[in-house]
C-alpha positions as CSV (number, residue, x, y, z in Angstrom):
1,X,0.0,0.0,0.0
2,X,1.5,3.3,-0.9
3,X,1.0,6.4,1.3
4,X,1.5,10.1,0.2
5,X,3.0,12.4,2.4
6,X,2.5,16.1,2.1
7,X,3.3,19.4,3.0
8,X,1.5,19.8,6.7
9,X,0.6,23.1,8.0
10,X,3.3,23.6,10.7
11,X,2.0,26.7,12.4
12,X,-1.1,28.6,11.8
13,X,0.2,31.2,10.2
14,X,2.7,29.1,8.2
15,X,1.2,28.0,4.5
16,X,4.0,27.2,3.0
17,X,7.8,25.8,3.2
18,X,11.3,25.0,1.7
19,X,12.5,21.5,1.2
20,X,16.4,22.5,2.2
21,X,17.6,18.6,2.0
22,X,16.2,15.6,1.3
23,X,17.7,13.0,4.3
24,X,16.9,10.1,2.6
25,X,16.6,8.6,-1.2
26,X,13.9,6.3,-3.0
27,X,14.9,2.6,-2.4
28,X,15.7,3.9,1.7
29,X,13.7,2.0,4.6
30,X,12.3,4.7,6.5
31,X,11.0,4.0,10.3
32,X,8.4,6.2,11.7
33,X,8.5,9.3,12.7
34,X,12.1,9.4,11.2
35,X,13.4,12.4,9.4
36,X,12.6,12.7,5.7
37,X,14.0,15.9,5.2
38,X,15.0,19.2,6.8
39,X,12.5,22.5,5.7
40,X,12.5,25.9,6.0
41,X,9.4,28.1,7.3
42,X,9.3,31.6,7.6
43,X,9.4,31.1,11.1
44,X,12.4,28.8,11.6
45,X,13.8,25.5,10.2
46,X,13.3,21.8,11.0
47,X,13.0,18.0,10.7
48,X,9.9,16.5,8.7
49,X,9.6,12.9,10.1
50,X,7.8,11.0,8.5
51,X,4.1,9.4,9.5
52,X,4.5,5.7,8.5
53,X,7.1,3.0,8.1
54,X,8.1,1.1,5.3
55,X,10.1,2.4,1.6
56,X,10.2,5.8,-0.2
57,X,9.2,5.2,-3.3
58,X,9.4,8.3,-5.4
59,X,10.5,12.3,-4.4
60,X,7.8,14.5,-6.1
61,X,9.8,17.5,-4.9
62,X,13.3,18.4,-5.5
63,X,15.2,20.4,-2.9
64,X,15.1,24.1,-2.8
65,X,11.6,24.6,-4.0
66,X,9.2,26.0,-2.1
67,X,5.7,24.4,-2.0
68,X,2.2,24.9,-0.1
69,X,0.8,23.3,2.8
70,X,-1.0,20.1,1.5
71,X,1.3,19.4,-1.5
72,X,2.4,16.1,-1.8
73,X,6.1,15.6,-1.3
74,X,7.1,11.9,-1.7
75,X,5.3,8.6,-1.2
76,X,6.2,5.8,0.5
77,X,5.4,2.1,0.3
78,X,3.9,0.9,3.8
79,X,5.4,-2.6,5.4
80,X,3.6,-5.6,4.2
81,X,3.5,-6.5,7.9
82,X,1.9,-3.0,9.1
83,X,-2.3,-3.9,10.4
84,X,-4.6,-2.1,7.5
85,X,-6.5,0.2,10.4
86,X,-3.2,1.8,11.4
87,X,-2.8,2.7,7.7
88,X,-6.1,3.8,7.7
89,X,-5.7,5.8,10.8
90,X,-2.8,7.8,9.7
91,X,-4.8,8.4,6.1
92,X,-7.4,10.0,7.6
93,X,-5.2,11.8,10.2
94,X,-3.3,13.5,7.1
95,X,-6.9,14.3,5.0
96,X,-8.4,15.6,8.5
97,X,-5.5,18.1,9.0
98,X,-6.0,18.7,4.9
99,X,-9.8,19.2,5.7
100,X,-9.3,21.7,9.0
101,X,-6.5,23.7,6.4
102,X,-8.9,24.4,3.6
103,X,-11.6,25.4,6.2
104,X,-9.2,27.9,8.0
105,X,-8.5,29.3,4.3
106,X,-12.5,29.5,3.4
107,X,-13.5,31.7,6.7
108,X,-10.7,33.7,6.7
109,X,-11.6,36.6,5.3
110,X,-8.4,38.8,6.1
111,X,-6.1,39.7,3.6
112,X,-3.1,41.0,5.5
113,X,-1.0,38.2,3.8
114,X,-2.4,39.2,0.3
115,X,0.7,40.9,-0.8
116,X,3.4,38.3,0.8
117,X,4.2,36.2,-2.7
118,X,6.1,32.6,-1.7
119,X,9.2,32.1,-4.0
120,X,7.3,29.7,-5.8
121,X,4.3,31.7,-6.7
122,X,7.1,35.3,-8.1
123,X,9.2,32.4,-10.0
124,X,5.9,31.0,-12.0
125,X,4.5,34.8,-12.3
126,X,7.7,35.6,-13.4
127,X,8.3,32.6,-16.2
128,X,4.7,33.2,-17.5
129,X,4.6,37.4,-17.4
130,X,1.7,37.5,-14.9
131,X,0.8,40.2,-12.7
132,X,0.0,39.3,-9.6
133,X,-2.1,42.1,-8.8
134,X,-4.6,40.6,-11.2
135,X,-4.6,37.1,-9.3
136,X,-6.9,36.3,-7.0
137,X,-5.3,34.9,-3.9
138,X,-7.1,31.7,-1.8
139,X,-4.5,30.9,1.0
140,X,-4.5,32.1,4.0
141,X,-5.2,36.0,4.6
142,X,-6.2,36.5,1.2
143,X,-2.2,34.9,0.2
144,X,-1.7,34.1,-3.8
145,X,-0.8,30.2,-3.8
146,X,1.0,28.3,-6.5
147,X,-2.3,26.8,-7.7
148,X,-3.9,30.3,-8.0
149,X,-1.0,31.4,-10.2
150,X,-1.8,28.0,-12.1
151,X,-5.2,29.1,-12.7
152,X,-5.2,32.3,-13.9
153,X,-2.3,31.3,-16.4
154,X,-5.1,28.7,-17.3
155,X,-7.6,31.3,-17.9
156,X,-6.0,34.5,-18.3
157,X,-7.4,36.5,-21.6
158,X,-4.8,36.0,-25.0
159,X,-3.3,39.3,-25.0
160,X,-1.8,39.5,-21.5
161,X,-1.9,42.1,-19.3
162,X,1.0,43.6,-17.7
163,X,1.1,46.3,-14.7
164,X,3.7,48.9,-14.2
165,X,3.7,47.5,-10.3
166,X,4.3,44.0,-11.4
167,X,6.8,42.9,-9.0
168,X,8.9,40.8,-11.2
169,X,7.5,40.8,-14.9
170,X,9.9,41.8,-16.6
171,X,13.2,40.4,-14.8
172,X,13.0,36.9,-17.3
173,X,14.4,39.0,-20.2
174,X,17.8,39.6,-18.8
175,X,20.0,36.2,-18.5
176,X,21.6,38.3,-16.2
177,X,19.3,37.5,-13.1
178,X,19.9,33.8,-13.3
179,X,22.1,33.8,-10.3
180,X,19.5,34.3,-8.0
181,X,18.7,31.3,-7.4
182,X,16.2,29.0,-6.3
183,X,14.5,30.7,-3.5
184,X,14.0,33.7,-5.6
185,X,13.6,37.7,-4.9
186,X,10.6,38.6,-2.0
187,X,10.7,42.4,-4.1
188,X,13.5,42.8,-6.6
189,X,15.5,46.7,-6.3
190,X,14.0,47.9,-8.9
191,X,12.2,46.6,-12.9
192,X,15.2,45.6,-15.0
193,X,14.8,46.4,-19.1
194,X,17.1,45.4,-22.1
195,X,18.5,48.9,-22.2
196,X,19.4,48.7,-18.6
197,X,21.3,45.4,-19.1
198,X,25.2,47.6,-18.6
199,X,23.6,48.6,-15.0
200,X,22.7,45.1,-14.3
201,X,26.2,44.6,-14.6
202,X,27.2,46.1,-11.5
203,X,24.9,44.5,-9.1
204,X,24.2,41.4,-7.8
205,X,21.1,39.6,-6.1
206,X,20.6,38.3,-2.6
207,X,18.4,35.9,-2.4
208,X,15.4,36.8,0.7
209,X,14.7,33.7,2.4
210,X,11.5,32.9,4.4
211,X,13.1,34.3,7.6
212,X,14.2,37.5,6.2
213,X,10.7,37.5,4.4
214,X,9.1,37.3,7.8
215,X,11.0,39.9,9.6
216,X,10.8,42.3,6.7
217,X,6.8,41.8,7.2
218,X,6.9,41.8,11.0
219,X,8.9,44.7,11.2
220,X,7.1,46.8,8.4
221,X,3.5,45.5,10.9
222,X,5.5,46.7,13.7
223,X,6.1,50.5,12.3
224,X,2.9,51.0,10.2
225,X,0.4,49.7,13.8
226,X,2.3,50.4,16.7
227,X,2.8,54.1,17.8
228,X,6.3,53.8,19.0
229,X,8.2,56.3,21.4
230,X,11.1,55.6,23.2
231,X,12.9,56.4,26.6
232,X,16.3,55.2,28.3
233,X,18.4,55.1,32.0
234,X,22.0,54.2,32.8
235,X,22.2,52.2,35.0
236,X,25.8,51.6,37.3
237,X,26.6,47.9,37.2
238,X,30.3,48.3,38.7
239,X,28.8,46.0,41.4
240,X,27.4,43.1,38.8
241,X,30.8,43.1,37.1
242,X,32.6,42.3,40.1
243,X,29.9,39.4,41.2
244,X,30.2,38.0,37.6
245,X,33.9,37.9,37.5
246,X,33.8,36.2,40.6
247,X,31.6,33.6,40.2
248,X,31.8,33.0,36.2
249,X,34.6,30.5,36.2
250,X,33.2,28.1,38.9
251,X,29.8,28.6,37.1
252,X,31.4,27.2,34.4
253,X,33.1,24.7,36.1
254,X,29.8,23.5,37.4
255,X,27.3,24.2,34.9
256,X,28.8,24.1,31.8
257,X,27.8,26.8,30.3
258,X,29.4,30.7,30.3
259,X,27.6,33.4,32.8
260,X,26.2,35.6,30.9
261,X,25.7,39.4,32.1
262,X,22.4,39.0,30.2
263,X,21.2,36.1,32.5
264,X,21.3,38.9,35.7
265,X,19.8,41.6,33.3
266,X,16.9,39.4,32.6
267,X,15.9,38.2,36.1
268,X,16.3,42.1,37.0
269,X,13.7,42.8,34.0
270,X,11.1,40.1,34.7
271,X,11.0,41.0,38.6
272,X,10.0,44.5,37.4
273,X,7.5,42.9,35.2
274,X,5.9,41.7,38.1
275,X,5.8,45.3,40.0
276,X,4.5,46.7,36.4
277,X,2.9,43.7,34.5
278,X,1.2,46.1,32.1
279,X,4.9,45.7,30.7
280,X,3.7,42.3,29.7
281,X,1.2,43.1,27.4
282,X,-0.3,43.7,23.8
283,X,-3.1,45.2,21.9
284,X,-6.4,44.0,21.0
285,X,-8.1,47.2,19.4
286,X,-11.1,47.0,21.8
287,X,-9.0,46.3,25.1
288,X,-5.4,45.7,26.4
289,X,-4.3,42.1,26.9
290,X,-1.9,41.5,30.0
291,X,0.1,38.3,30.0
292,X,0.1,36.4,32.9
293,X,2.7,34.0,31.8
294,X,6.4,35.6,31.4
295,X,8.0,34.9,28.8
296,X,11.2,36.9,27.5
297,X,11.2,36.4,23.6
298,X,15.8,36.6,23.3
299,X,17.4,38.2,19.8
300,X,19.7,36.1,18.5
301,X,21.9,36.9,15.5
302,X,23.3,34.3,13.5
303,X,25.2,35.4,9.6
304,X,22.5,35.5,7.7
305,X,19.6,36.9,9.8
306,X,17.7,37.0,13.5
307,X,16.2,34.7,15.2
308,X,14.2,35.4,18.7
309,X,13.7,32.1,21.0
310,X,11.8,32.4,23.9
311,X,12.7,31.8,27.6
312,X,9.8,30.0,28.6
313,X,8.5,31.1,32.4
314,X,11.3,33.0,32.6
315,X,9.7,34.3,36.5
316,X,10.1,31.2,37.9
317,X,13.9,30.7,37.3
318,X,16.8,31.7,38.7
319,X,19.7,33.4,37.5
320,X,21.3,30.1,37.1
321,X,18.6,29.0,35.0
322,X,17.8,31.5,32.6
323,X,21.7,31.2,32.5
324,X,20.9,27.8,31.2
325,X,18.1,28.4,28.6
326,X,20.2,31.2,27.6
327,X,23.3,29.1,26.4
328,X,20.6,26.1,25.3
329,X,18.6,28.3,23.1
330,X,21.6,30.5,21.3
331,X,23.7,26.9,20.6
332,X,20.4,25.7,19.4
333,X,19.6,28.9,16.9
334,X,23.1,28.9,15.7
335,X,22.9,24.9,14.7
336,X,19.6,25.7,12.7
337,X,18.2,23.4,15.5
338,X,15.3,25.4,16.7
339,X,11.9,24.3,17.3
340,X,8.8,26.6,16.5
341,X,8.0,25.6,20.2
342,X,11.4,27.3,20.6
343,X,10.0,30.5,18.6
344,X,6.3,30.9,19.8
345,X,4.6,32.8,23.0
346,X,7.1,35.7,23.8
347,X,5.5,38.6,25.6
348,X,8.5,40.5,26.0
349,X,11.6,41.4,24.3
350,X,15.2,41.9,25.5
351,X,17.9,42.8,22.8
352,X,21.7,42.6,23.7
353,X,23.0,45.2,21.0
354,X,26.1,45.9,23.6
355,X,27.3,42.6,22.4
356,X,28.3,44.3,19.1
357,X,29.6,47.3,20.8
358,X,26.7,49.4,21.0
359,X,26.3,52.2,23.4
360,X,22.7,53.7,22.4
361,X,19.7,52.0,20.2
362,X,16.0,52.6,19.9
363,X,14.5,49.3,19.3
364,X,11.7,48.2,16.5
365,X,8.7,46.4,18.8
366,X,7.9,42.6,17.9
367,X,4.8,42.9,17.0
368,X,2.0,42.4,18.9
369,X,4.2,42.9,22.0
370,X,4.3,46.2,24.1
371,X,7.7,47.1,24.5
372,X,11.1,46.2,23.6
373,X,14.2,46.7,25.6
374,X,17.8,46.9,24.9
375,X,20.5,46.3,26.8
376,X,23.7,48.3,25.5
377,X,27.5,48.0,25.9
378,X,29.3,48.6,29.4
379,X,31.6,50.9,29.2
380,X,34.0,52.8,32.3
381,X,32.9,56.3,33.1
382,X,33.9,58.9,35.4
383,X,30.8,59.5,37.6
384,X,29.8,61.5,40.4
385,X,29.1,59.8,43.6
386,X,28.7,62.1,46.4
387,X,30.1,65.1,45.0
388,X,33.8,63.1,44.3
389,X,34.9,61.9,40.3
390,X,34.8,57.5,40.5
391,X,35.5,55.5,37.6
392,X,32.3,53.4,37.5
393,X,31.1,50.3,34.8
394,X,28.0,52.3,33.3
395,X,25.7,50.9,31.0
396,X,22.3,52.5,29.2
397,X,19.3,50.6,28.8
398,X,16.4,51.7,26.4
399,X,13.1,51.2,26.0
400,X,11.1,51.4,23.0
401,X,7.2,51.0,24.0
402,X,3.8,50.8,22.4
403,X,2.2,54.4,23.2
404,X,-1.2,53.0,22.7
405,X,-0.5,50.8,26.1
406,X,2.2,52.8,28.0
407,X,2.7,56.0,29.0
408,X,6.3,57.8,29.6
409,X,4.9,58.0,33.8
410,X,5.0,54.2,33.8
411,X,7.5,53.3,31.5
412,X,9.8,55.6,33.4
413,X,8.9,54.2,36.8
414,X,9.8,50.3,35.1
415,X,13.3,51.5,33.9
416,X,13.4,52.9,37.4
417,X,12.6,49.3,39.2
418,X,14.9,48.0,36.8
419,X,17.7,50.2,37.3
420,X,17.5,49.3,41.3
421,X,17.2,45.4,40.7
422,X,20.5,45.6,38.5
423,X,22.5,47.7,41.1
424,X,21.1,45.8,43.9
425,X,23.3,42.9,42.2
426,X,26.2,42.6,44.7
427,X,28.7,39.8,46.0
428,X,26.1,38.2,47.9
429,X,23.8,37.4,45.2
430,X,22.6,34.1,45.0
431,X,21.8,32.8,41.7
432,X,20.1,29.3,42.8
């Protein structure tokens, strides 16, 4: 008996995916729940496993193309030896999660996502000289799928019609473009024509992948919805350096894992959530939604982009375990070995731009959050300190906040109860 396996709908918000590497080849057993092959979301990337033992038979889709959720990406023959109602109980586990998918498309009747085009759907529009405007789109928040790109080919009038705004009609004619491989361009800079070909020359193409595609829509949410002002402290951590440097190395010894001035900065943020939890908030038009549940969403940079893992509960650890999570959950985005468990229900955001140096920043909020903090570079200052010059470890932390939420009265009071948790950091600290 041959079962298909398909694209499954990862996330809610996810509709379709990347096939970065096929892990195994027709003629392979395959065990279940074993990887098939690694993919890419916008969100982050992971293993598929598969839902069934036995053979893969035949790959439908070859790697680095980007398909929808429900496309069928391989099959596999099941073991002779494998009960008929188990088959039949995975079948109608897949065509029940294919079932709730087309149903969450058919009463959805947003169309935020109607101008987010997968690499798929701009590399089809772009072969066949189609303007997406024109397309009608049936995913998810009004999104333009392959097969909607399919169909209007299908049916378009003879004598095509091409608008000025068509993101990348006209980018086919130049040879040129070809190295932009298989993911293809989100927006490309600008329309490319034959007489433009000598300019083309002196550019290059970066492929935007479905991460960069996600915080490029994210961000632009962030800026265009959320009124954003922005407010900062220094704050003396003289004190904090000298407790780190005391106890990093038998940390380390003990633990494993490096001490982190960012593990003391967060417990010192999340106990002033707790004095201000309207910190720990978002936005819901008609009222304000306060989190109960901490959870400090963590930037991480890798080469290519940012990821932001979440510190789960993060108000019911201690130092030495956000310390932990901290050094589990960077290790884990720099492998490529993050979870979307690892990347969902933040409801706060801390930002260590002082790890590149940085004295002063002014944050974009993650959307839908309320406010975004960054935590800046330590740097030796003179400072006053009763009315005689000290050389003191100073370091500025800003907020950026959502206006519609929080005011600068109670912003400035959180920086405040932050600013006394971080200096009240001192050789005695315990961090069990």
């Amino acid at each position: 008996m041959i079962q298909e396996i398909t694209m499954p709908q990862l996330a809610e918000s996810v509709v379709s995916a990347t096939i970065v590497k096929w892990l195994k080849s027709p003629g392979d057993f395959i065990e279940e729940f074993e990887p098939l092959c690694e993919i890419m979301t916008e969100k982050v990337t992971a293993e598929l496993p598969s839902t069934v033992e036995g053979v893969l038979q035949e790959i439908f889709i070859e790697e680095g193309a980007t398909v929808d959720v429900g496309t069928v990406i391989c099959n596999i023959k099941i073991k002779q030896d494998e009960s008929v109602s188990n088959v039949q109980e995975v079948s109608s586990q897949i065509q029940q999660v294919e079932r709730d998918a087309i149903n969450n498309v058919a009463s959805d009747p947003d169309q935020s996502m109607r101008n987010r085009y997968s690499p798929a759907v701009q590399r089809i529009a772009a072969e066949n000289h189609v303007d997406l405007n024109l397309v009608h789109g049936t995913g998810v928040g009004g999104r333009i799928t392959r097969k909607d790109v399919l169909h209007y080919i299908e049916n378009k009038p003879e004598e095509p019609m091409v608008s000025i705004s068509s993101q990348a009609a006209v980018i086919p004619e130049i040879k040129k473009v070809e190295a932009v491989g298989k993911t293809g361009l989100s927006a490309p800079p600008k329309p490319l024509v034959e007489d433009n070909q000598k300019e083309a020359e002196n550019e290059y193409f970066i492929d935007v992948t479905p991460v960069r595609s996600a915080i490029a829509s994210n961000m632009r949410k962030s800026v265009t919805e959320i009124p954003h002002a922005w407010t900062m402290v220094e704050v003396d951590v003289t004190n904090l350096v000298n407790l780190r440097n005391k106890v990093k190395q038998e940390f380390f010894q003990k633990e494993g894992v490096n001490l982190t001035y960012l593990a003391f900065i967060i417990k010192a943020v999340v106990n002033a959530i707790k004095d201000y939890p309207i910190l720990n908030s978002s936005w819901a038009e008609n009222k304000i939604i306060v989190k109960k549940d901490i959870n400090i969403s963590l930037a991480v940079g890798t080469e290519d982009s940012v990821y932001v893992p979440v510190i789960k509960h993060a108000d019911h650890k201690t130092i030495a375990g956000i310390a932990k999570d901290i050094d589990s959950l960077t290790k884990k985005t720099r492998a490529g070995k993050l979870t979307l468990d690892d990347m969902q229900g933040g409801t706060f955001t801390l930002n260590n731009t002082g790890a590149f140096g940085s004295i002063l920043s002014n944050p974009i909020i993650s959307y839908p959050q309320a406010a975004n903090l960054s935590f800046e570079s330590i740097v030796k200052k003179p400072v006053v300190i009763d009315d005689m010059i000290a050389v003191r470890s100073m370091v500025n932390m800003c907020l950026s906040l959502d206006h519609r939420i929080l005011d600068g009265v109670i912003c400035g009071r959180f920086l405040q109860r932050v600013k006394e948790n971080i200096e009240s950091f001192g050789l005695e600290t315990k961090l069990y």
